[in-house]
N, C-alpha and C positions, 0 to 999 in steps of 0.2 A: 798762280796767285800773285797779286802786285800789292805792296803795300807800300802805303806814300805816309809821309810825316809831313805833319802841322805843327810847326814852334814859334807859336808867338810870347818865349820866354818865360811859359805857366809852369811851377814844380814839380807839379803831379803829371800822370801820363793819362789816358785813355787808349784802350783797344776797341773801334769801333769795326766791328765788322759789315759790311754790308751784306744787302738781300741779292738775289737772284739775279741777275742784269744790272745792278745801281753798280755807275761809275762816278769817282769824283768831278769829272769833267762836265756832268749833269749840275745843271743851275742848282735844281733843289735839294743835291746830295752836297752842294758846295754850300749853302744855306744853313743846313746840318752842321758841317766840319766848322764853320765862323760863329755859332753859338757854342758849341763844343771848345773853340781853341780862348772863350773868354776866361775858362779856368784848366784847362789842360793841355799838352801838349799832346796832339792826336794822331796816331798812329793807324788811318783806314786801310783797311782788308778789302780788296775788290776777289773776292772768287770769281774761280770758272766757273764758265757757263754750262758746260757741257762734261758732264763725270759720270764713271763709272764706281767710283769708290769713294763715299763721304768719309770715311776717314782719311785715307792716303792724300785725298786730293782737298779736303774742304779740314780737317779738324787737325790732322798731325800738321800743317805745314804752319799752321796759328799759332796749335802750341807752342810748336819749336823757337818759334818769331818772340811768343811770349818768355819764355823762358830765357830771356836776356833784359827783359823787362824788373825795373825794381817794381814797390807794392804801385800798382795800378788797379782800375774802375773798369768795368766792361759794357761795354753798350753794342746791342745783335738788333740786327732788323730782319724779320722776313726768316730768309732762309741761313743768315747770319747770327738771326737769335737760334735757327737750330745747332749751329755750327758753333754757337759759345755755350748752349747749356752742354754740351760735351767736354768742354775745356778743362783740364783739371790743375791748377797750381798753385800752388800756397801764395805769392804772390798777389792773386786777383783780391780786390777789398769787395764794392755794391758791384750787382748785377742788373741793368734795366736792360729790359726786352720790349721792342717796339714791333707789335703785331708779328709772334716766330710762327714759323714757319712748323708748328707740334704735329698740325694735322691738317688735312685740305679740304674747303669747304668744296665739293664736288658733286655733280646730280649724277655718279657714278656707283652702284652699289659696289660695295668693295669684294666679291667675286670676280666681277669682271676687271679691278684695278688689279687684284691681285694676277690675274689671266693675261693682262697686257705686260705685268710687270716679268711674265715668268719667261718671254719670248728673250730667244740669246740677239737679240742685235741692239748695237751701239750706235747708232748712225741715229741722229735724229729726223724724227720724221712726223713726227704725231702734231700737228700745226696748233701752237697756243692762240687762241684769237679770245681772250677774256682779259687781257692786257690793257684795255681802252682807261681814257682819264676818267670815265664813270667809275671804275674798278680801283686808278691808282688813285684818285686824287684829283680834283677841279683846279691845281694851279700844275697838273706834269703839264710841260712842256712835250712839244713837238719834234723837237730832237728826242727826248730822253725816251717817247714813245717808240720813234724809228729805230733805237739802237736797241728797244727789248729783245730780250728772248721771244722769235719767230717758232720755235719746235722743240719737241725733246725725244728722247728716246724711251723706249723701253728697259734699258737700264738705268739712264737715271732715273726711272719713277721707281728701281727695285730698292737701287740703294738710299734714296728719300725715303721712303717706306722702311728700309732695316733704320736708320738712322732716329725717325721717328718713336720706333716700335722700342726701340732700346736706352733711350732715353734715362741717364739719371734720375735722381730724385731731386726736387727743387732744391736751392740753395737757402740761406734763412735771409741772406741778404739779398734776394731777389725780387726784385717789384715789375712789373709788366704795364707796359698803355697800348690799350688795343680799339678797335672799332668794330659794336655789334650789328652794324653792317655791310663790314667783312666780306666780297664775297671769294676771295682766295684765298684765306687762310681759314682755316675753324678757330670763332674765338672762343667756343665751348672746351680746346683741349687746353687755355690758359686756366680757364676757371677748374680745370679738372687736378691742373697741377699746383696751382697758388690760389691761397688762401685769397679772399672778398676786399682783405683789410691792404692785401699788397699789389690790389689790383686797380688801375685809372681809366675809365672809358673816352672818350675824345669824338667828338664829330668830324666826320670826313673817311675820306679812302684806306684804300692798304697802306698806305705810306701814310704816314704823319707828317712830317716833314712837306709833302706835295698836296694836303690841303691846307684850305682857308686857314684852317681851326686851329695851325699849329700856335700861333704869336701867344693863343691865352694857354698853352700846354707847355709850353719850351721850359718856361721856368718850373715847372713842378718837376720834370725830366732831369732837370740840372738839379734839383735839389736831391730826387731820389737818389741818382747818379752820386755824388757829391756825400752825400751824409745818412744814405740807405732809407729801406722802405718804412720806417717809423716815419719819415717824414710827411706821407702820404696821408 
């Protein structure tokens, strides 16, 4: 796990964790971090790519990082919004979730995910090809396309799935902006866990940040962020 700091002298902190493949060094992830550091000092979580253990590898190594943090704001994208509804610390204030990673939208019956996830090997191999700028978003770039995650294994779909399935209870300061058409994440398992009133829909891809549509969305994000889901 890498995490990088953005201080452009703001009081407050943020813990932004990224999604499944976003690296800061990606145009539209750095996009994010420079509306983010207008009121924060930003602290990005790049996870690995490839695990076998969503807590040891994706959630204990956050907390830990957080748990040196004074009170800070959370912001999870993807499979980082999975990785911060785990998070537990007195410290964290709002929680925004940008399209998490609860459930996957898959034309897989879940028999058969469960059947792939149950095989012992760690090697990835299962080739992701649903990755494309139709999927992320009309402005990813071509780099940030080339450097996705190509495969995974069958243990990382076991411990996504326990990760998933185990899931806290929503936070009361948690508000979510998703796109209901999605087609990697399910935005059916946001509306299953927050309320209609904490929830913002947006046009565009899995990422927000990598379509058109973020510029009229940025600011609602910063407010929810900033001063919680009443603001919504």
């Amino acid at each position: 796990m890498q995490i990088r700091v953005y201080d452009e002298g703001a009081a407050r902190d943020c813990l932004l964790v990224l999604g499944w493949g976003n690296r800061c060094r990606h145009r539209n992830v750095q996009w994010l971090i420079d509306q983010l550091a207008t009121a924060y000092r930003v602290h990005a979580v790049e996870l690995p790519t490839h695990i076998t253990d969503y807590r040891r590898e994706w959630v204990d190594p956050a907390q830990e990082y957080a748990a040196d943090l004074d009170e800070f704001d959370l912001l999870g994208h993807s499979a980082g919004g999975l990785t911060a509804a785990h998070l537990d610390a007195d410290a964290v204030g709002n929680r925004v979730y940008l399209s998490p990673w609860w459930d996957s939208d898959l034309p897989v019956p879940r028999p058969v995910l469960d059947a792939v996830a149950s095989l012992p090997i760690s090697t990835p191999f299962i080739p992701v090809d649903t990755l494309d700028a139709e999927a992320i978003g009309d402005l990813a770039t071509a780099r940030q396309l080339a450097e996705g995650p190509s495969a995974f294994s069958p243990a990382f779909v076991r411990t996504v799935l326990r990760a998933q399935r185990s899931l806290p209870p929503a936070r009361d300061t948690a508000a979510a902006f998703c796109s209901l058409t999605d087609t990697i994440v399910d935005p059916r398992a946001v509306g299953e866990r927050l309320p209609a009133d904490r929830i913002r829909l947006y046009d565009g891809g899995h990422e927000l940040f990598s379509s058109s549509g973020r510029e009229g969305t940025i600011e609602t994000v910063l407010d929810a962020l900033r001063h919680g889901p009443d603001t919504l």
